[in-house]
C-alpha positions as CSV (number, residue, x, y, z in Angstrom):
1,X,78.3,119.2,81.4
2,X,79.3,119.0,77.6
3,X,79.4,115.5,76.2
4,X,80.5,116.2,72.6
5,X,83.8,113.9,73.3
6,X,83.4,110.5,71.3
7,X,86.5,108.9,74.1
8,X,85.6,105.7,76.0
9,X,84.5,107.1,79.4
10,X,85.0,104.9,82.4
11,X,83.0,106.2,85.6
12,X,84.0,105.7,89.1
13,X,81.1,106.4,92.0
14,X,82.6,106.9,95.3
15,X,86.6,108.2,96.2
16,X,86.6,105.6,99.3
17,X,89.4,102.9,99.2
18,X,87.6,100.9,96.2
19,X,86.9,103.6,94.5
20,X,90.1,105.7,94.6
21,X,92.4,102.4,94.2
22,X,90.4,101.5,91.6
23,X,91.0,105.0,90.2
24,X,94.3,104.8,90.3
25,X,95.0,101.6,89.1
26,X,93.4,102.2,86.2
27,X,95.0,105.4,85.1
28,X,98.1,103.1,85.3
29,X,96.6,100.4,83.3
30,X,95.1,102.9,80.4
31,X,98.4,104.7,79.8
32,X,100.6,101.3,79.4
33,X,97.4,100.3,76.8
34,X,98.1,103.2,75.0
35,X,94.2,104.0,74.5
36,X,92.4,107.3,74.6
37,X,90.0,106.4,77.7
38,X,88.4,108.9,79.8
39,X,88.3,108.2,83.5
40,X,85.7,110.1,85.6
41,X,85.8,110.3,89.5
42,X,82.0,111.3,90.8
43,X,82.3,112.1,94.5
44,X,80.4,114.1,97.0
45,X,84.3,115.2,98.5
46,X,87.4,116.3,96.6
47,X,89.1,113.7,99.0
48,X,89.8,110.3,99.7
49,X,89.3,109.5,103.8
50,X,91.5,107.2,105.8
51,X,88.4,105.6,107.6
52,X,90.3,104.2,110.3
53,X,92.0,107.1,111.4
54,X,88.8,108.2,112.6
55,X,88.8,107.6,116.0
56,X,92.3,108.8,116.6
57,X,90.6,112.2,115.1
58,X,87.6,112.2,117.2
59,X,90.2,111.9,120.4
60,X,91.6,114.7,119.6
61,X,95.1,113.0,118.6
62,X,95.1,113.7,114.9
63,X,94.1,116.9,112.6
64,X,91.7,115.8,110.2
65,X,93.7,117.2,107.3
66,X,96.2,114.2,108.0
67,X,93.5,111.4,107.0
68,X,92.1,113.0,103.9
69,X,94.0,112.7,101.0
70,X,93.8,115.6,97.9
71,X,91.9,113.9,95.1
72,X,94.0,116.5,93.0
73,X,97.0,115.7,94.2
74,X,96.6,112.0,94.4
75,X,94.5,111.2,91.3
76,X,95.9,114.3,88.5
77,X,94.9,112.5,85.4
78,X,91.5,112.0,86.7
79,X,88.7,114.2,85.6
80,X,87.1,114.8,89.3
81,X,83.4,115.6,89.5
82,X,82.7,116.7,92.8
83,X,78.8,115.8,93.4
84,X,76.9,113.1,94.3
85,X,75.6,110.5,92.4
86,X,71.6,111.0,92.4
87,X,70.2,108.3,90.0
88,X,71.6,106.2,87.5
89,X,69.7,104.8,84.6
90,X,71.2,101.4,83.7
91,X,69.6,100.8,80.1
92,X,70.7,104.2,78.7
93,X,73.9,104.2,80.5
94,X,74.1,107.6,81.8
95,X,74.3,109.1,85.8
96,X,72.7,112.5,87.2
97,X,74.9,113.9,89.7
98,X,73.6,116.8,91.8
99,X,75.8,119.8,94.3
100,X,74.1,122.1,96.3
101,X,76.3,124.1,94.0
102,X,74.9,122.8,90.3
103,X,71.4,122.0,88.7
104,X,71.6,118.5,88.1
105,X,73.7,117.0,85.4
106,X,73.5,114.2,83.5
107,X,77.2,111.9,82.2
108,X,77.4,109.1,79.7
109,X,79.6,106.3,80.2
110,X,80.8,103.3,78.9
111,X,81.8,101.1,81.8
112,X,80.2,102.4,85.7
113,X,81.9,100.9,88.6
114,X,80.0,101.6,91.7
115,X,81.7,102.5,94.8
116,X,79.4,104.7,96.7
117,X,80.8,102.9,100.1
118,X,78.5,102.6,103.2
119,X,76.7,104.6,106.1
120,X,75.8,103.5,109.4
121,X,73.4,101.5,109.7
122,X,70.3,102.7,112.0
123,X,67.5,100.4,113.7
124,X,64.2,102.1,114.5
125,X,65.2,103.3,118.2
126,X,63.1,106.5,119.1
127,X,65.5,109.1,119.3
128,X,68.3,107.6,117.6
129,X,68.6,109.8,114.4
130,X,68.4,113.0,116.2
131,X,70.4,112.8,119.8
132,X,73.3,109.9,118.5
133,X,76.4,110.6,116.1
134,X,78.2,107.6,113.6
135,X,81.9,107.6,113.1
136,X,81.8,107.5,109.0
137,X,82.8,111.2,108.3
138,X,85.3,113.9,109.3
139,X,82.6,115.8,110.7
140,X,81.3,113.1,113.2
141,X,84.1,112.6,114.4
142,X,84.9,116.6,115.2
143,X,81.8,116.8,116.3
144,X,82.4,114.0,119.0
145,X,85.6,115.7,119.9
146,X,83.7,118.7,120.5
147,X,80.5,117.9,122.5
148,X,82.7,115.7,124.3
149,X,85.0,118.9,125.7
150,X,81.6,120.6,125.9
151,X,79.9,118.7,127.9
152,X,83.0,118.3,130.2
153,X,83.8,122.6,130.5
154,X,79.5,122.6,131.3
155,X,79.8,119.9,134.0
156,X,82.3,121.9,135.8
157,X,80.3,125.3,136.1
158,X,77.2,123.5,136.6
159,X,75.6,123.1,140.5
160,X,72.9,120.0,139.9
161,X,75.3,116.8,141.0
162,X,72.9,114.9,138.6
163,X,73.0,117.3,135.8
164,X,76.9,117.2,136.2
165,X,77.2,113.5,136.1
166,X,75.0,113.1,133.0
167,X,77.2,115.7,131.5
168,X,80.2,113.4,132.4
169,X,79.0,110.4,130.9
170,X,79.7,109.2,127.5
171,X,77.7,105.7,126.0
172,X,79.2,104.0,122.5
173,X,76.9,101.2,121.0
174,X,79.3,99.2,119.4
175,X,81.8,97.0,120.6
176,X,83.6,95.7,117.3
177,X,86.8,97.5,116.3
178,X,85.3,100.6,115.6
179,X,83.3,101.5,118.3
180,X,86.3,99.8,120.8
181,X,88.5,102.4,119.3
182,X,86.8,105.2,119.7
183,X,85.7,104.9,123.4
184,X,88.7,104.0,124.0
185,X,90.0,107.4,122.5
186,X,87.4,109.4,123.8
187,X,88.1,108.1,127.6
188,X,92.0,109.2,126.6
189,X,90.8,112.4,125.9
190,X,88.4,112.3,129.1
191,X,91.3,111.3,131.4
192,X,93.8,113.7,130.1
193,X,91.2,116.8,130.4
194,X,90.5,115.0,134.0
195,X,94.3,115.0,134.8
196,X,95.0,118.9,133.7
197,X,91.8,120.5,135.0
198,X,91.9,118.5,138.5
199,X,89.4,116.3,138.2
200,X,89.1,113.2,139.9
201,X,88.7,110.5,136.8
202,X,86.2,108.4,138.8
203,X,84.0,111.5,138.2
204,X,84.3,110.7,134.2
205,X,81.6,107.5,133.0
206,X,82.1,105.5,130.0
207,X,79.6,102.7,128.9
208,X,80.1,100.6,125.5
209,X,77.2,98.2,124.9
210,X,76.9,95.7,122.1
211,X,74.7,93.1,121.8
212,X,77.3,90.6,121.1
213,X,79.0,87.9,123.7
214,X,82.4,89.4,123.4
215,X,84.1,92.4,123.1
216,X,85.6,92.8,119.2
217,X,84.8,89.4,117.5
218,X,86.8,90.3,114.5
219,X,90.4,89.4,116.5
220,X,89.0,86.3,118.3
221,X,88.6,85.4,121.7
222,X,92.0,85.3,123.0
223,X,92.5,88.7,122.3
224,X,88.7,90.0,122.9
225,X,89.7,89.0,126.7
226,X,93.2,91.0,126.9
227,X,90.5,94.2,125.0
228,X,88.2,93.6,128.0
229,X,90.3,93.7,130.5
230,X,92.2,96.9,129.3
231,X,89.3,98.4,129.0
232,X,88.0,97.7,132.3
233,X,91.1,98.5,134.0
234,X,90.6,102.0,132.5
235,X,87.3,102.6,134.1
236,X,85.3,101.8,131.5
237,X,81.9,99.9,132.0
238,X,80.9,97.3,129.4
239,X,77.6,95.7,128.7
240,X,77.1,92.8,126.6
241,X,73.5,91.8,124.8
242,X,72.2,95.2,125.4
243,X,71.6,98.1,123.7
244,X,69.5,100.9,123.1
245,X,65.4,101.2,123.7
246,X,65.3,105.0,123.3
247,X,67.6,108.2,123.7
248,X,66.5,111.7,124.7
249,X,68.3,114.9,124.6
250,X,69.9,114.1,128.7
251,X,69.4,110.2,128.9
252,X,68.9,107.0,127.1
253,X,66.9,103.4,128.2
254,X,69.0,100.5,127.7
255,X,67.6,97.4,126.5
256,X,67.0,96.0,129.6
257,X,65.2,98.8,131.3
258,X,68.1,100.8,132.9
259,X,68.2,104.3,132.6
260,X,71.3,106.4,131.9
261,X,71.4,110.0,132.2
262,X,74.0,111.4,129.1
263,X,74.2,114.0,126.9
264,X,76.8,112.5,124.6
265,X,76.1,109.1,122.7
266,X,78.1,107.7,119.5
267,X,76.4,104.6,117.2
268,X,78.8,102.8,116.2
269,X,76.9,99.1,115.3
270,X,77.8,98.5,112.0
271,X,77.2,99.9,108.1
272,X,74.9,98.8,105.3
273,X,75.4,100.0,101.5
274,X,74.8,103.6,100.2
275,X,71.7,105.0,99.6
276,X,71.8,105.5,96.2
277,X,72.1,101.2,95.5
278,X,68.5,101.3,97.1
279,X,67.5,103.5,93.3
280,X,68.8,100.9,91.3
281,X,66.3,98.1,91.3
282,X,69.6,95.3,91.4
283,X,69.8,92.8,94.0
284,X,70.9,93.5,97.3
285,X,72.2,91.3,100.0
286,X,72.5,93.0,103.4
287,X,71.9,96.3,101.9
288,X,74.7,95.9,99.8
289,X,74.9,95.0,95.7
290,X,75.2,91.5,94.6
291,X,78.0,90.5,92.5
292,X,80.2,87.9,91.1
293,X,83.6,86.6,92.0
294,X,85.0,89.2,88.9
295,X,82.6,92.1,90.7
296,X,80.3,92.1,88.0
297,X,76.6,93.0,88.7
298,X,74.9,90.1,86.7
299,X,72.8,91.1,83.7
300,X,74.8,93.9,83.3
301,X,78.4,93.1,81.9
302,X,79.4,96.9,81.7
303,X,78.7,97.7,85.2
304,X,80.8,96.5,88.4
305,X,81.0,97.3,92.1
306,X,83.1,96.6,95.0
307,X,84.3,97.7,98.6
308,X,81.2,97.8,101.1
309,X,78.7,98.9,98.1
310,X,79.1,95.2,97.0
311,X,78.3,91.6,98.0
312,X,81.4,90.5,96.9
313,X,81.6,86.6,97.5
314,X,84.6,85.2,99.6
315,X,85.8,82.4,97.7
316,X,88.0,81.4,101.2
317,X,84.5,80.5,102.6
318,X,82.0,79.4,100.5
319,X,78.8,81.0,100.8
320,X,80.1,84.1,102.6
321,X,80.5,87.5,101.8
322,X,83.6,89.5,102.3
323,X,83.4,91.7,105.4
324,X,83.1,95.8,104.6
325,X,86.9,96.6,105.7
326,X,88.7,98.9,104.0
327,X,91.6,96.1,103.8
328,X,88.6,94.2,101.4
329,X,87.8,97.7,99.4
330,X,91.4,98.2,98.9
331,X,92.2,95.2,97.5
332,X,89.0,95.0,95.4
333,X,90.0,98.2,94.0
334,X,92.9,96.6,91.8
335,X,90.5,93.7,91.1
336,X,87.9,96.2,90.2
337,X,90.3,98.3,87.5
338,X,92.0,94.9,86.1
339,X,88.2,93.9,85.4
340,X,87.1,96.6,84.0
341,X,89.9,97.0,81.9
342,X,89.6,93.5,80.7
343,X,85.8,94.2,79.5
344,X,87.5,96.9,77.3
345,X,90.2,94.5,75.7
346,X,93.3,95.5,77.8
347,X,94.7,92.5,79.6
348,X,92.4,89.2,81.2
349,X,90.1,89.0,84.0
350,X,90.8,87.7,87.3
351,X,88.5,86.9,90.3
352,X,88.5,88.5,94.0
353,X,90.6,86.5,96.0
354,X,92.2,87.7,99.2
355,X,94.7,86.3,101.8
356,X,93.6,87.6,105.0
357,X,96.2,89.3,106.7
358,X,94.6,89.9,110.4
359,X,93.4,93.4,111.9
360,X,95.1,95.9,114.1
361,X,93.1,98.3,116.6
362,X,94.6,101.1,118.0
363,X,93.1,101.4,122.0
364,X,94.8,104.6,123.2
365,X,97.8,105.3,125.4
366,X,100.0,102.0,125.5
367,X,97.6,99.3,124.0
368,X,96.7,97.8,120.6
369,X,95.8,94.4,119.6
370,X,96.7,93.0,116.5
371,X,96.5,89.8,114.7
372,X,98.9,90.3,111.7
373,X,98.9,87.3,110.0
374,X,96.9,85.4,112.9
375,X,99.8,86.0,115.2
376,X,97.9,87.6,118.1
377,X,99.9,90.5,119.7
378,X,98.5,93.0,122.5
379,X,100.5,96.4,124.2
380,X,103.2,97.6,122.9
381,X,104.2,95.1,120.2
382,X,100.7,95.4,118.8
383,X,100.7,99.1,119.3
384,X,103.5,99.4,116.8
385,X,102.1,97.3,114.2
386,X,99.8,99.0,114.1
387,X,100.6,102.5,113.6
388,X,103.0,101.2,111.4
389,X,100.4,99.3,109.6
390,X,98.3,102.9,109.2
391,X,100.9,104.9,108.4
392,X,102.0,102.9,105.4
393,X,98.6,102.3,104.0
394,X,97.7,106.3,104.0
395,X,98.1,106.5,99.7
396,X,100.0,110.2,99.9
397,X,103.4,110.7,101.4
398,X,103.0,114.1,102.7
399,X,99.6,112.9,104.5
400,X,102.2,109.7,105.9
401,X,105.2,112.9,107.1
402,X,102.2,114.7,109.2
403,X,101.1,111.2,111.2
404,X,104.1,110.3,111.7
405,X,105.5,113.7,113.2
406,X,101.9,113.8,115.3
407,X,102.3,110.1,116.5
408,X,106.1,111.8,117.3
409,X,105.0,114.9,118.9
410,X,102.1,112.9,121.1
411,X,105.0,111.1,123.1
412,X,106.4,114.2,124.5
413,X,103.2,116.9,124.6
414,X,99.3,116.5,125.7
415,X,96.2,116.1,123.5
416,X,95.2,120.1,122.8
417,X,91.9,120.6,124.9
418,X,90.8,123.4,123.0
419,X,86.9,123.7,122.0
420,X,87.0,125.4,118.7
421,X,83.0,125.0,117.6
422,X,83.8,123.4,114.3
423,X,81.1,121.3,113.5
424,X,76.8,122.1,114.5
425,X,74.9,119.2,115.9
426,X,73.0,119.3,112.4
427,X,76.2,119.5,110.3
428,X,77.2,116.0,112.1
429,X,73.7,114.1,111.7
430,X,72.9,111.0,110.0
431,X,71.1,112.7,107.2
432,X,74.2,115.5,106.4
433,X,77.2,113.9,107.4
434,X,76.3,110.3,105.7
435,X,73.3,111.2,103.6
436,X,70.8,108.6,105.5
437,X,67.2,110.0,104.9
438,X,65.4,111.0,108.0
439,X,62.5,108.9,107.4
């Protein structure tokens, strides 16, 4: 990688929703500034992904083109260095960035905001890393999709009633939004395979544990009841204050000692900071970098960080942290490039301060909740806002056209039930999927 150009370089780790609003707020900022600066995107993908489209992928509702946005398109007057960042030396101001493609390379830069985002984050429960799946990449959510229509196509040709049951049975650890959404997809997708093939949906089991005391915190507990309740009506077995003691390739041992045959488990508990802020020998709080209300690391007034890399302080609440939603990311984003362009003499700096404007979760067919605003809504009121509320916030307007025509075309055709073999068991690990080491 040549570095003969004397420009201002600013680097940008990460293409999530900090990074790639921070991106592009910046080019916007640098051109009215009239100043030659260099802006460099270093991600492991040529794409930005809509995170909470996710689920809706892994039920077999939405292509996964629709949810990831063209860096090329999006972000053209951004050099784009597709690799990931390996190790970045602070006091010389430079950052190695490796490809299975490359031998590793080292950039300069002037200002580094880090934006690496999150992976799941993993407790030591034998078994976990190698017979569960997260829901933080395209390919984990295919590859739920798939083993999902797998293990339902094997159930029917197999003889052994217990075999056939495990096969049948599907177990999500994670009862916030996340993991709420995607069982509740998954059972869709279940029911509607159930419903085509002739099989009686009693036949299908779906268990979401959390070890929580209600169902989806985030949206409070007027509406965690109305998410219990539709859930349950739907067949779908919840335990609270249990989880996992150990998962094997046909069954996993909940926390209090029962023992549930499956073949099919998604862990969806939560996320800590990317692996590479563990390299940097900064502060960390809750695996994630500390910073100040301007998202500066302290001690080091050319770097900054934001989105769920970052410990970013919620002035709203004193002596909390903003929660790693892409809502925060997003909006740290334009705090990040105002920042950052202020330490380089165009315009002022501004702390992080947000206005919280409620969640929306998507539940399947019919349902939502949503607390826009903290108005609760729930059914079809909520289900609106809420695809509403996702379709607007996808950054490209072709990506917008395609979920729109799919939300369209869902109303009057059935999820596709084909099993197309896309994604390998390895390709949708923890360690290649998110990058988690295996130790």
């Amino acid at each position: 990688m040549p570095e003969t150009s004397t420009r201002e370089r600013i680097v940008v780790v990460g293409s999530g929703f900090a990074g790639f609003t921070c991106a592009s707020e910046l080019c916007g900022r640098v051109a009215k500034s009239g100043r030659d600066i260099e802006i460099v995107l270093v991600t492991p993908q040529d794409y930005m992904l809509y995170t909470p489209l996710l689920p809706d992928v892994a039920g077999g509702l939405i292509d996964p083109r629709f949810v990831a946005i063209p860096l090329a398109d999006a972000l053209p007057k951004v050099r784009l260095v597709v690799a990931s960042a390996d190790s970045i030396d602070l006091a010389g101001r430079t950052i190695t960035v490796t490809s299975e493609h490359h031998a590793p390379r080292t950039l300069s830069w002037d200002r580094l905001v880090l934006t690496p985002g999150s992976v799941t984050r993993l407790f030591d429960v034998p078994g976990l890393r190698e017979h569960a799946r997260g829901l933080k990449t395209v390919a984990e959510a295919l590859y739920l999709r798939e083993q999902l229509l797998r293990q339902l196509e094997l159930a029917d040709q197999e003889e052994d009633e217990a075999v056939r049951r495990a096969r049948r049975t599907v177990v999500v650890v994670g009862a916030s939004y996340a993991g709420t959404e995607l069982i509740a997809q998954l059972r869709a997708l279940a029911d509607d395979y159930a419903r085509r093939r002739g099989l009686d949906r009693a036949d299908l089991r779906f268990l979401l544990l959390d070890t929580a005391k209600q169902v989806m915190p985030e949206v409070g507990a007027e509406l965690g009841e109305k998410v219990l309740h539709e859930l349950r009506g739907r067949g779908i077995e919840i335990r609270l204050e249990t989880s996992l003691r150990e998962l094997a390739a046909d069954r996993v041992v909940l926390t209090d000692g029962t023992e549930v045959p499956t073949h099919t488990v998604a862990w969806v508990t939560g996320v800590t900071g990317a692996p590479v802020l563990e390299t940097l020998d900064l502060p960390l709080e809750r695996g994630r970098l500390v910073v100040d209300a301007e998202l500066r690391v302290p001690g080091h007034p050319s770097v900054f960080a934001g989105g769920d890399a970052a410990a970013v302080p919620d002035l709203t609440k004193p002596g909390e942290i903003t929660p790693p939603t892409a809502q925060h990311a997003s909006r740290q984003g334009k705090t990040l490039a105002r920042n950052v362009a202020a330490s380089l003499g165009i315009g002022t700096f501004a702390p992080y301060r947000h206005r919280d404007l409620g969640l929306v979760v998507d539940l399947g067919p019919r349902f939502a909740v949503a607390n826009p605003l903290g108005i609760p809504l729930s059914g079809l009121l909520a289900k609106a806002v809420t695809r509403a509320y996702h379709t607007l916030a996808v950054p490209r307007g072709v990506n917008r056209w395609a979920i729109v025509m799919t939300y369209l075309t869902n109303t009057v055709t059935q999820r596709p039930l084909a099993l197309l073999g896309l994604v390998s068991p390895e390709e949708a690990s923890f360690a290649r999927a998110e990058g988690i080491s295996e130790r």
